[in-house]
BADOSE-286459 format. One record per residue (C-alpha): y, x, z; residue in three letters. Coordinates in steps of 0.001 Angstrom, whole numbers, plus 500000, padded with zeros to 6 digits. Layout:
+--------+--------+--------+------+
!     yy !     xx !     zz ! vomi !
+--------+--------+--------+------+
!      Y !      X !      Z !  ALA !
...
+--------+--------+--------+------+
This chain:
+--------+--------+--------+------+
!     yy !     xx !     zz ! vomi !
+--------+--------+--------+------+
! 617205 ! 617406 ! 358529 !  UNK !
! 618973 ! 616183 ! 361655 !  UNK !
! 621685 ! 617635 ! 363539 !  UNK !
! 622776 ! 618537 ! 367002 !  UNK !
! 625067 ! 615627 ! 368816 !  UNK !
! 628023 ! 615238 ! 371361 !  UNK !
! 628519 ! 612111 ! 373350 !  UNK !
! 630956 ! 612313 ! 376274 !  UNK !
! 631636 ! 608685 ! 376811 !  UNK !
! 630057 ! 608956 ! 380529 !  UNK !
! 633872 ! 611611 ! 381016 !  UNK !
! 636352 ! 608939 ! 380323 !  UNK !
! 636483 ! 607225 ! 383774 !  UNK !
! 637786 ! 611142 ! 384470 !  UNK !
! 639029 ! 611991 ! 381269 !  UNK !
! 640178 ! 610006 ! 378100 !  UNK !
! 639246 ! 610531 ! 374743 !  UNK !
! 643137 ! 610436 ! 374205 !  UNK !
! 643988 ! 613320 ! 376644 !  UNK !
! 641021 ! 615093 ! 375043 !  UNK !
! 642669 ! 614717 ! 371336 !  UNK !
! 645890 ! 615691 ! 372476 !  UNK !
! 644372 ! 619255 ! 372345 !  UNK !
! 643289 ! 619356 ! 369757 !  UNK !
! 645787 ! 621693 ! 368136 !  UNK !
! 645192 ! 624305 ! 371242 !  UNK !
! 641471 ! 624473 ! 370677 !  UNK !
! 641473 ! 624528 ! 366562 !  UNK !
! 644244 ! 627423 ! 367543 !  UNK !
! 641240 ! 629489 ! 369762 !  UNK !
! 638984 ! 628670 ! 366840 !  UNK !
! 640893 ! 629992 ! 364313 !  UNK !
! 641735 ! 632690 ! 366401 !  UNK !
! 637924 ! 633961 ! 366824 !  UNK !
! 637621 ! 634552 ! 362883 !  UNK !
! 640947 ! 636033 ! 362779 !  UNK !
! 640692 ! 638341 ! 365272 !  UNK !
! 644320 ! 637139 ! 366575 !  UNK !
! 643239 ! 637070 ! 370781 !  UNK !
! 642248 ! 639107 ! 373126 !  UNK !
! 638616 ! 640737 ! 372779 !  UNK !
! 638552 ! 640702 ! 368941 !  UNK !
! 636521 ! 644379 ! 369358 !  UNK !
! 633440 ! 641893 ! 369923 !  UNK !
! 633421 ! 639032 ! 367661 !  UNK !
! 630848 ! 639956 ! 365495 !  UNK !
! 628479 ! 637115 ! 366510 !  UNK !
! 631316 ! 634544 ! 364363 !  UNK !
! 629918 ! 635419 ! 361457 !  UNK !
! 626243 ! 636874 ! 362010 !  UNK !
! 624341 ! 633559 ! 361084 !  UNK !
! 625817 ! 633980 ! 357671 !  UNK !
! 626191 ! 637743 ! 357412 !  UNK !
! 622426 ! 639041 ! 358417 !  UNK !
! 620622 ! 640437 ! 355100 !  UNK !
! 617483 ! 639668 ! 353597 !  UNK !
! 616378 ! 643180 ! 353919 !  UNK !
! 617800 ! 643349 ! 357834 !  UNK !
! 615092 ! 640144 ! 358427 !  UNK !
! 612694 ! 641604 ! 356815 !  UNK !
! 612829 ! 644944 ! 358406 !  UNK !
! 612675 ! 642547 ! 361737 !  UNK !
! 609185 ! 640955 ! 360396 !  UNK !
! 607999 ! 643845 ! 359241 !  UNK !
! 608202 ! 645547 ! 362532 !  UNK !
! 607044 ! 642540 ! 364503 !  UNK !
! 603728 ! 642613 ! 362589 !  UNK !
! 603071 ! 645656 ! 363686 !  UNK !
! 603747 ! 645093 ! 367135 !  UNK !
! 601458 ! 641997 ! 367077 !  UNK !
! 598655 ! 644107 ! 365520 !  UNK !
! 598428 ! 647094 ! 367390 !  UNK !
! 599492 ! 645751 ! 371168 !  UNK !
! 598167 ! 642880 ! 372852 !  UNK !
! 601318 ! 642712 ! 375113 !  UNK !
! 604654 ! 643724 ! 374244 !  UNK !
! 606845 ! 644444 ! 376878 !  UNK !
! 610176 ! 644095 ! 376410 !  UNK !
! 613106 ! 646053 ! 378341 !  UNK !
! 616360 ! 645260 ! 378985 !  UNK !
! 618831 ! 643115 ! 381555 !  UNK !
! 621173 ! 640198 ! 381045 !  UNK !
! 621462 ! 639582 ! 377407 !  UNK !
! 619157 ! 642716 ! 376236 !  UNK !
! 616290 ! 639883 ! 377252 !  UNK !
! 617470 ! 636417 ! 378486 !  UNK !
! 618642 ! 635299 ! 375003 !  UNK !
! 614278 ! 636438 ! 373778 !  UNK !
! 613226 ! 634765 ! 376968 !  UNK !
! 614942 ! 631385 ! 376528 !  UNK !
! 614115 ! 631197 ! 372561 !  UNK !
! 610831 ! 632303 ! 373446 !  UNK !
! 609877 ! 630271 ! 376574 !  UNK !
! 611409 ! 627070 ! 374677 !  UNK !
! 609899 ! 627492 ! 371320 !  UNK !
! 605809 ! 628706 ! 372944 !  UNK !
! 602679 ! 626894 ! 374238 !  UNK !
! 603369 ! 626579 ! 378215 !  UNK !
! 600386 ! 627896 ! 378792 !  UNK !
! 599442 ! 630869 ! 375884 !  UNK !
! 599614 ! 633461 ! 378286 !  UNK !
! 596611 ! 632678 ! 380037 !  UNK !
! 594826 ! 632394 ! 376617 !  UNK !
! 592155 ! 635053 ! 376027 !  UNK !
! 592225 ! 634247 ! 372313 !  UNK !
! 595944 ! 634095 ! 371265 !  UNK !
! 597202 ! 634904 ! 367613 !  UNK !
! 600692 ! 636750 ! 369010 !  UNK !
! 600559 ! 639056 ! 372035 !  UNK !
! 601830 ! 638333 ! 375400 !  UNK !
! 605310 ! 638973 ! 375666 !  UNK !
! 606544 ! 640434 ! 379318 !  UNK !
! 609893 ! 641389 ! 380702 !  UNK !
! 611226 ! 644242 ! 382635 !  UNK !
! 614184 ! 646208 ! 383094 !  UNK !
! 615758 ! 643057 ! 384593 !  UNK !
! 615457 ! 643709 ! 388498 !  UNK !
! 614889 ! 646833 ! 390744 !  UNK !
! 611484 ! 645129 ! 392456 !  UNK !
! 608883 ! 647862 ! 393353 !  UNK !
! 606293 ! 645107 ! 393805 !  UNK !
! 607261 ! 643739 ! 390166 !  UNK !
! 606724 ! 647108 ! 388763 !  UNK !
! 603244 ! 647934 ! 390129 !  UNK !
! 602175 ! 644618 ! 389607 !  UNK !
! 603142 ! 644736 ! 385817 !  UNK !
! 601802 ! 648777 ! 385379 !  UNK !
! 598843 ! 646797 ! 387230 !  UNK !
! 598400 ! 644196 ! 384684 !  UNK !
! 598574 ! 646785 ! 381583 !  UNK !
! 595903 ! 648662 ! 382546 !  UNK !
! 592989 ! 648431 ! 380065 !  UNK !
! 595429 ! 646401 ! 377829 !  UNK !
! 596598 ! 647607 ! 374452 !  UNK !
! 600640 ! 647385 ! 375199 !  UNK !
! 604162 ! 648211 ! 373131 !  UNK !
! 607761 ! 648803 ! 374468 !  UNK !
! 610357 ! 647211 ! 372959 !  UNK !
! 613472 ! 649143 ! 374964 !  UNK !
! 617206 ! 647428 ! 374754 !  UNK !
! 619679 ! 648987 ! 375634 !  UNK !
! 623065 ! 650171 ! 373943 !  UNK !
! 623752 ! 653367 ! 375919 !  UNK !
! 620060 ! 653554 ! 377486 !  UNK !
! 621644 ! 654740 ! 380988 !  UNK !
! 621821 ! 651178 ! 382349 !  UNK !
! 619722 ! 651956 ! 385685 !  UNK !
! 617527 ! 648626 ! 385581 !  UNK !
! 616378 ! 649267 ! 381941 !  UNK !
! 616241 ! 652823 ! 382021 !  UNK !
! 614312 ! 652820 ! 385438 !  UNK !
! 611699 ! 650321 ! 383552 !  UNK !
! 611569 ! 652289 ! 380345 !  UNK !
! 610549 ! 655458 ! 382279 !  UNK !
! 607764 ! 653843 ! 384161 !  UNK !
! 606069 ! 652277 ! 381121 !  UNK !
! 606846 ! 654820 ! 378560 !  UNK !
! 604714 ! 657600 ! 381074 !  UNK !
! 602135 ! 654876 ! 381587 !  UNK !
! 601466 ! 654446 ! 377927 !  UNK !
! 602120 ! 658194 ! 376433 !  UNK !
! 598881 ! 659000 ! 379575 !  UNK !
! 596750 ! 656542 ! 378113 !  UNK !
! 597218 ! 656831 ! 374853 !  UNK !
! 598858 ! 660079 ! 374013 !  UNK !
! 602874 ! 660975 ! 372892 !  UNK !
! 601654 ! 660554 ! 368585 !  UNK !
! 600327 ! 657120 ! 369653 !  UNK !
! 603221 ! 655832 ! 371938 !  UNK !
! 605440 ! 656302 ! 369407 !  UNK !
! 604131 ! 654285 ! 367119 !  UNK !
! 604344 ! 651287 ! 370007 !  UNK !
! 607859 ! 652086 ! 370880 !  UNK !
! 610187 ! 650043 ! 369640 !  UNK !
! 614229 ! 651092 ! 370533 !  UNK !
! 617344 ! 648956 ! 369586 !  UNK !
! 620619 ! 650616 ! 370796 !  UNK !
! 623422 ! 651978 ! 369670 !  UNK !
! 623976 ! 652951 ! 365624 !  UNK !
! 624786 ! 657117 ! 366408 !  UNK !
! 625583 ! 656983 ! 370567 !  UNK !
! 624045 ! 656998 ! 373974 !  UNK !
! 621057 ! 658708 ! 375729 !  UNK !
! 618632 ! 656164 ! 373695 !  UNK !
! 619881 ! 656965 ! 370535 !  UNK !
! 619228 ! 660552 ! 371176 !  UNK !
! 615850 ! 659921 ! 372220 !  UNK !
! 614901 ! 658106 ! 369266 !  UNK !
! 616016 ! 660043 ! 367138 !  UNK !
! 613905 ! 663325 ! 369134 !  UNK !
! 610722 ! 661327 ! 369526 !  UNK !
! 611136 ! 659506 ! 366133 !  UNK !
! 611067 ! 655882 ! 367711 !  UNK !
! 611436 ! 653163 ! 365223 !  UNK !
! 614901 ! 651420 ! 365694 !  UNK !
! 617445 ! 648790 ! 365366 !  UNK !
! 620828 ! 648760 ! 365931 !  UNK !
! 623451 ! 646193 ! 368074 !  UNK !
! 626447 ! 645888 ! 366945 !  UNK !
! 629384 ! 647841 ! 367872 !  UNK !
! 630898 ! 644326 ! 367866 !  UNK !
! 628275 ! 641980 ! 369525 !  UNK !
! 628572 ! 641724 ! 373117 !  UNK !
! 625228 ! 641645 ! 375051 !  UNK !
! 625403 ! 637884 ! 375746 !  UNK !
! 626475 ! 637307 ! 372443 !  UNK !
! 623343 ! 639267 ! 370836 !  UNK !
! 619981 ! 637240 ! 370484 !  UNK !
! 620786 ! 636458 ! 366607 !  UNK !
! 620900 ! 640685 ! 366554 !  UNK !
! 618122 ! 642474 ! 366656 !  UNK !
! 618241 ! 642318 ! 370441 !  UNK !
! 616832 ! 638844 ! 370255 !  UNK !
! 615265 ! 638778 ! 366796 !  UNK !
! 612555 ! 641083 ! 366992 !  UNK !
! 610864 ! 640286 ! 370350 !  UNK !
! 611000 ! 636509 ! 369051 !  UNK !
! 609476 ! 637578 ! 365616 !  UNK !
! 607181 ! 639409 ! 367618 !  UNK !
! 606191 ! 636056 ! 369448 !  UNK !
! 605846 ! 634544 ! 366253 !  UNK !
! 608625 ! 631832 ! 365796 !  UNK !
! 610073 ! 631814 ! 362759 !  UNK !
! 613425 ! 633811 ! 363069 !  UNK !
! 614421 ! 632409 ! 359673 !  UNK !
! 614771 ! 628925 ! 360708 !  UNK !
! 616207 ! 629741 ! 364116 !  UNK !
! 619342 ! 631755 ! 362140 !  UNK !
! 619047 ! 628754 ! 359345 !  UNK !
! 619809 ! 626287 ! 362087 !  UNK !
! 622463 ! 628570 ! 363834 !  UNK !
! 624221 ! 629071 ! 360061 !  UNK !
! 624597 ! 625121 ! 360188 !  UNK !
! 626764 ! 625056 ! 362883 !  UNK !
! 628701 ! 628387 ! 361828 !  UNK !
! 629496 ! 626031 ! 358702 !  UNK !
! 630289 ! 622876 ! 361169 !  UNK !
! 632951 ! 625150 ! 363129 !  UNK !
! 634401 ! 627172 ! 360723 !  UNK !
! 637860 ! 628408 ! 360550 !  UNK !
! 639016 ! 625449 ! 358940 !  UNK !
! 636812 ! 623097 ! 360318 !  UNK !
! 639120 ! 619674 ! 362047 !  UNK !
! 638592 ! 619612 ! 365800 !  UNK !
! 637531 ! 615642 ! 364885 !  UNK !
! 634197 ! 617411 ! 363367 !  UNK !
! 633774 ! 620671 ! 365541 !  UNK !
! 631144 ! 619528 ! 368300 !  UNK !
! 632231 ! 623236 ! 369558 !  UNK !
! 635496 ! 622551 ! 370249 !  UNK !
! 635197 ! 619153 ! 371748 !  UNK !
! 632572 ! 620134 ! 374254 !  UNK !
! 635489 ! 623025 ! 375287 !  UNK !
! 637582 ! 620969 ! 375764 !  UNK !
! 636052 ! 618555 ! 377816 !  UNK !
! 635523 ! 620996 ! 380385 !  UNK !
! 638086 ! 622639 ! 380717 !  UNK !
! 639938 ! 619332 ! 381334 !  UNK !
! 637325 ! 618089 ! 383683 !  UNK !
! 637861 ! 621585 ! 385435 !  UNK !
! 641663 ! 620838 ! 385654 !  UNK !
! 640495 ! 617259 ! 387426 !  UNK !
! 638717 ! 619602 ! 390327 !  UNK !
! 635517 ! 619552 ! 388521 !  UNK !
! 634422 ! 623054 ! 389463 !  UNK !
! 630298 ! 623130 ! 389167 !  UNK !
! 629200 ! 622684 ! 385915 !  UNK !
! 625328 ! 621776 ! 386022 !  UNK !
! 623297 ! 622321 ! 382605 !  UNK !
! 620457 ! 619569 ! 382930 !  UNK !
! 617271 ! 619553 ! 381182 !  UNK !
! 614002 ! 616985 ! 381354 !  UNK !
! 611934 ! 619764 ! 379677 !  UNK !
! 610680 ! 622704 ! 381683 !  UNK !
! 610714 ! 625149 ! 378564 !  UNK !
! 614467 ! 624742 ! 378740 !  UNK !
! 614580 ! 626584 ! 382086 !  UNK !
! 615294 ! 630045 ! 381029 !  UNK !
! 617515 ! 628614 ! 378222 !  UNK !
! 619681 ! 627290 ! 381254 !  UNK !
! 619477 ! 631022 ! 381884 !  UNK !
! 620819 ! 632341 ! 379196 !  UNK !
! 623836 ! 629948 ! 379163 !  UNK !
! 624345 ! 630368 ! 382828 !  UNK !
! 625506 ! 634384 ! 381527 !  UNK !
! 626883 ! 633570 ! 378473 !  UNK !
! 629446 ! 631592 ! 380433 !  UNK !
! 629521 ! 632868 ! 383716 !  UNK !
! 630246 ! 636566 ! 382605 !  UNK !
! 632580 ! 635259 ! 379521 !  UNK !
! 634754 ! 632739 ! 381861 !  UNK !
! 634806 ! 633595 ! 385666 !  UNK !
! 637892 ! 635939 ! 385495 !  UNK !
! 641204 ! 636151 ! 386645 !  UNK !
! 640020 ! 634280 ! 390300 !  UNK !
! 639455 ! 631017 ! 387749 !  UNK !
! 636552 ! 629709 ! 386348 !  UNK !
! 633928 ! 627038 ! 386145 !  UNK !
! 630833 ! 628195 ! 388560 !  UNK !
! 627773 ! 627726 ! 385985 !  UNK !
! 624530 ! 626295 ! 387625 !  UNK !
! 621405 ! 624852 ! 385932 !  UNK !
! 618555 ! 622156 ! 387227 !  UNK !
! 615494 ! 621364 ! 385436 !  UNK !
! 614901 ! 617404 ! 386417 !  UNK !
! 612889 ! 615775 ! 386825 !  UNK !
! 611762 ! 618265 ! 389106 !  UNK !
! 614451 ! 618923 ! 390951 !  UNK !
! 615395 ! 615433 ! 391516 !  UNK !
! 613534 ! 615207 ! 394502 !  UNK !
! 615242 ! 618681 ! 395747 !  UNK !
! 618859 ! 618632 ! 394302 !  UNK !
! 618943 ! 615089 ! 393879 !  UNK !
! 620497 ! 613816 ! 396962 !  UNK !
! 623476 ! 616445 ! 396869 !  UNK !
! 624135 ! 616176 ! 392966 !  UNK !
! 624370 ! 611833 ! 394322 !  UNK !
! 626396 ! 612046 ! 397417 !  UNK !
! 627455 ! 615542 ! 398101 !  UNK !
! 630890 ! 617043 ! 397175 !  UNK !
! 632466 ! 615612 ! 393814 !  UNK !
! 633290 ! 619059 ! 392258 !  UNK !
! 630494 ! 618642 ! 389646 !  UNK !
! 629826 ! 617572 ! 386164 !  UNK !
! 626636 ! 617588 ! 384224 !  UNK !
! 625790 ! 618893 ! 380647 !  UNK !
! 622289 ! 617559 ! 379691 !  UNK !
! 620458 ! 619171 ! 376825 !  UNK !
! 618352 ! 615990 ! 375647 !  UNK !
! 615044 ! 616169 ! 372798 !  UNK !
! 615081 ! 613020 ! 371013 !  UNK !
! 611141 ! 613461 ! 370267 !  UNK !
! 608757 ! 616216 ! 371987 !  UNK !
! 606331 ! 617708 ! 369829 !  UNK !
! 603229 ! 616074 ! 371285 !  UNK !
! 601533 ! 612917 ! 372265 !  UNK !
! 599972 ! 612036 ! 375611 !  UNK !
! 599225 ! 608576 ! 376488 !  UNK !
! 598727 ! 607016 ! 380170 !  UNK !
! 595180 ! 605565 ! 380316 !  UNK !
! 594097 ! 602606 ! 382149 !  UNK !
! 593041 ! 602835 ! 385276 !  UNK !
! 590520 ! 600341 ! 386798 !  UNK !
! 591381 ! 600204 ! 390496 !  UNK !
! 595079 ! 601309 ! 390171 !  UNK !
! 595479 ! 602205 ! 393187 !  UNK !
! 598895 ! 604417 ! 392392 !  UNK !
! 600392 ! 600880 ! 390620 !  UNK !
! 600462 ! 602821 ! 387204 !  UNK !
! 598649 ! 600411 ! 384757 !  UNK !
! 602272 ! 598595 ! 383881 !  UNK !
! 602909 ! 602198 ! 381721 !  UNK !
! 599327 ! 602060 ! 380180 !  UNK !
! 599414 ! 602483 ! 376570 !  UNK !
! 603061 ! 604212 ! 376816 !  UNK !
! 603799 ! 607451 ! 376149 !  UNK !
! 604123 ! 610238 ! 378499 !  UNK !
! 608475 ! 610445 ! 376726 !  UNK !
! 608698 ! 607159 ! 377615 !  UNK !
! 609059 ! 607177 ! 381088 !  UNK !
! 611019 ! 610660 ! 380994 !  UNK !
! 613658 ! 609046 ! 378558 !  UNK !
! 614102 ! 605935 ! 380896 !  UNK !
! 614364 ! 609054 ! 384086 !  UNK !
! 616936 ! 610601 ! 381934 !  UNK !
! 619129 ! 607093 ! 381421 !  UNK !
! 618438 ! 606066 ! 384809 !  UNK !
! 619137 ! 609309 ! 386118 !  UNK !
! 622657 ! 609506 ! 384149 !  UNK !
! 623753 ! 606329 ! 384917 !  UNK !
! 622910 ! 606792 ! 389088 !  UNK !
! 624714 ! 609590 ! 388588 !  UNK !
! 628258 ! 608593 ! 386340 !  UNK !
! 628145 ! 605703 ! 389241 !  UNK !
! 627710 ! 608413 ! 391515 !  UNK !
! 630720 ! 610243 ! 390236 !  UNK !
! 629870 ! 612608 ! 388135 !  UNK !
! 630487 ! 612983 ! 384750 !  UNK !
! 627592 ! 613885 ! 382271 !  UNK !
! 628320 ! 615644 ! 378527 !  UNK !
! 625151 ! 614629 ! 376109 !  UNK !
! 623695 ! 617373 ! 373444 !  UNK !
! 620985 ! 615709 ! 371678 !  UNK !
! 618768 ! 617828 ! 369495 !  UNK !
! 616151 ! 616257 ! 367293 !  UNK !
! 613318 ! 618214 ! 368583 !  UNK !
! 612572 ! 621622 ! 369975 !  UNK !
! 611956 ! 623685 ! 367151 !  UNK !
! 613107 ! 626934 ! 365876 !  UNK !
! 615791 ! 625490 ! 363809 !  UNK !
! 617147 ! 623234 ! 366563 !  UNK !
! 617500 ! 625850 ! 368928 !  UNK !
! 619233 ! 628150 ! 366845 !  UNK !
! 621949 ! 625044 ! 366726 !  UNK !
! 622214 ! 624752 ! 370660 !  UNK !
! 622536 ! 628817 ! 370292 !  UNK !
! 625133 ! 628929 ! 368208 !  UNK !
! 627064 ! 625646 ! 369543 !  UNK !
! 627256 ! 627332 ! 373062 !  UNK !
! 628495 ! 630530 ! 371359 !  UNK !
! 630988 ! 628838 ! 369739 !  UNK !
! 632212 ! 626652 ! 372887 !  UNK !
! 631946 ! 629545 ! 375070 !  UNK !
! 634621 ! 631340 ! 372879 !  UNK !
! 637259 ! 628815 ! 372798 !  UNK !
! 637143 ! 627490 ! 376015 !  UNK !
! 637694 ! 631254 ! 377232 !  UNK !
! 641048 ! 631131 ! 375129 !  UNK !
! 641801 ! 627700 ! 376587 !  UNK !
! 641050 ! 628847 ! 380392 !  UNK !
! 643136 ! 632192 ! 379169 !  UNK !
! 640971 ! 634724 ! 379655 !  UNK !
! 639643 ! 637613 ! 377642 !  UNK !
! 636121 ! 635810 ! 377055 !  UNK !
! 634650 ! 638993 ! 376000 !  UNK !
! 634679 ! 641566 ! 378803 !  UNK !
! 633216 ! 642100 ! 382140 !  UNK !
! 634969 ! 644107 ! 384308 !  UNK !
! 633969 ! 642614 ! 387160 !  UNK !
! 629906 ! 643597 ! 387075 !  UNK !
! 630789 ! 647474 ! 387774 !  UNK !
! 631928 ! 647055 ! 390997 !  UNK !
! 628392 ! 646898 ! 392602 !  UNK !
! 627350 ! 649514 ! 390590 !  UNK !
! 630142 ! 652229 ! 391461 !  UNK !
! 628728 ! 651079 ! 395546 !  UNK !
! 624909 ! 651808 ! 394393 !  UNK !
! 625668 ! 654990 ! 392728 !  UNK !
! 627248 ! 655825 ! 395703 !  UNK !
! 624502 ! 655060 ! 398207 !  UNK !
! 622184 ! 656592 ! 396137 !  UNK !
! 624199 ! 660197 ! 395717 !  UNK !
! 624661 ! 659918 ! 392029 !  UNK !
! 625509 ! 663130 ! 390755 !  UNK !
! 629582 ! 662614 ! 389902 !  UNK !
! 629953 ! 660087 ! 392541 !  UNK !
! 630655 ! 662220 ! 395804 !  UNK !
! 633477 ! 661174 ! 397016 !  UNK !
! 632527 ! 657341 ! 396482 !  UNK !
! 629510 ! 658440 ! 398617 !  UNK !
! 631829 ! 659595 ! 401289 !  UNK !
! 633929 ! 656775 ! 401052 !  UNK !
! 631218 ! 654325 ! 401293 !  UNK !
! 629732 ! 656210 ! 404107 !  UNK !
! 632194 ! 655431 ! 406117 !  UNK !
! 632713 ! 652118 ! 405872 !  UNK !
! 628367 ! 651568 ! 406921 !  UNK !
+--------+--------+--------+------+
């Protein structure tokens, strides 16, 4: 099978290969330090290893569960914020027909989010769309307080124990939390939910090769075994020992965080394939929450070209150079669509006839890089053979990987996030939480 590639030869007008081996040392140090446990955060490196470490009987438990999801609901729904669902999403948005959801014969259900935003018009247009439809919950959540989630999970689960009765919800309810802890542990365990545990060790962003991710993918029907076969190969590529010549990981951390040092402050993951847009998601958290600490950090933005070529375009040319570019390339797509002759060609078209659809994306992506290297703006290559389960459980656990040592190299704890309950301490307040009365007063003052 192929592998995943690294090309950064459009970085050296801003950064030599040179200055990016002379750090080598410092990043195979972070590297080393994320098996050994030797930095800070080593309470939540449990991803390192999970590639390698899940069970046969943990994956089939998984399967197991996801078949009977997919034959008693025609939508699952599935609960959670941040990485309780973006790290699903992306796998599943990448890896699906574009267009199965508006299928009225589909062999997997529809899968739907929620839990992720405090919309009133998002929830009674979802409760809207489940009625008459056979649905499932799948709740996330490792303390199952979390107000988004837990908001969500009360709506649906009193829509679905009305229709169908509390015997039958239960067997639709599906709830992964915490092993022995938390308000959704306890009500598992009192309504006799069917559940799966995330690791004491795995930090939400961290967690789609859990459970958290796993299932609702299964559940889709990709092939989970593939996704964690491909994500194994690149635990093996960047292993402890593994030279920094040889870890694609490291390099790509490296790069950077030196490009950072230069003033290159924006980092923009590109794509030229639209089911990579909630993939850009996911990596927007896992590096965002992990690295924008300590007042330092690269600001992580995404653009889906070539779409946004004719809306981005101009700035990401001629605006402000405090940008690079990351592009996630597919060497092949998985189908074929040739342009057809036309007889008047009127739109000037009939020079592509006979070509593939690819074709003229792959010469938008080289033209596109090379406007934009001239433009000043460095671009990082990942090249993946194909989109494919397998492939994208390399890109998963390659951006893992990076994301961990280039926290160490920025110097930052790259697996905490104090920062996100500041604006929840202000909401509790606003909204008279019980416990929270003298933030209340405090923050009634100030409005």
């Amino acid at each position: 099978m192929g592998k995943l590639k690294l090309n950064i030869n459009d970085v050296t007008p801003w950064v030599t290969k040179e200055e990016i081996n002379e750090l080598a040392d410092a990043a195979t140090m972070a590297n080393m330090a994320l098996h050994d446990g030797t930095l800070l955060g080593n309470d939540f490196l449990g991803w390192v290893d999970l590639p390698s470490s899940i069970t046969e009987s943990q994956i089939e438990e998984i399967e197991k569960t996801a078949i009977h999801l997919r034959t008693h609901c025609d939508v699952v729904v599935v609960v959670g914020i941040g990485g309780s669902y973006l790290g699903a999403k992306a796998v599943i948005d990448a890896l699906s027909n574009s267009f199965d959801w508006l299928q009225d014969k589909r062999k997997n259900p529809v899968i739907l989010y929620a839990g992720n935003n405090i919309s009133e018009d998002y929830f009674y247009e979802l409760v809207e769309y489940l009625n008459g439809r056979s649905f499932g919950i799948i709740n996330i959540s490792k303390s199952g307080t979390t107000t988004e989630p837990a908001l969500a999970f009360r709506i649906l689960k009193d829509k679905l124990e009305r229709e169908v009765g509390k015997e039958e919800s239960r067997n639709r309810i599906v709830a992964i939390t915490d092993a022995s802890k938390g308000a959704l542990r306890d009500l598992a365990m009192n309504e006799g939910y069917k559940t799966f545990v995330i690791p004491d060790n795995v930090g939400g962003r961290y967690s789609v090769l859990t459970p958290v991710g796993l299932l609702p993918i299964a559940v889709a029907g990709i092939n989970i075994r593939l996704l964690l076969h491909g994500a194994s190969e690149i635990e093996k590529e960047t292993s402890r020992d593994a030279s920094f010549k040889n870890n694609l990981a490291a390099i790509y951390a490296v790069t950077r965080n030196e490009l950072y040092k230069r003033g290159k402050k924006i980092e923009l993951l590109v794509n030229f394939h639209p089911k990579l847009h909630y993939f850009a998601e996911w990596w927007k958290q896992l590096f965002g929450e992990s690295e924008g600490k300590d007042n330092k950090g690269i600001f992580n933005a995404s653009v889906n070209f070539t779409t946004d070529l004719h809306s981005m375009g101009q700035w990401i040319q001629e605006g402000e150079r405090t940008i690079f570019e990351t592009i996630i390339s597919i060497e092949e797509p998985n189908k074929k669509v040739k342009i057809p002759h036309d007889e008047l060609d009127l739109d000037g078209l009939n020079y592509l006839e006979g070509k593939r659809v690819d074709e003229v994306n792959k010469m938008a992506e080289l033209g596109t890089r090379i406007a934009h290297v001239d433009g000043g703006v460095p671009n990082i290559v990942i090249t993946i053979p194909e989109l494919s389960p397998y492939y994208v459980g390399q890109l998963i656990y390659f951006f893992e990987k990076a994301c961990g040592i280039s926290g160490y190299l920025l110097g930052v704890n790259p697996f905490d996030q104090p920062g996100v309950e500041a604006y929840k301490k202000n909401m509790f307040a606003l909204l008279e939480k019980p416990g929270f009365e003298k933030e209340t007063e405090e923050i009634k003052r100030r409005i």
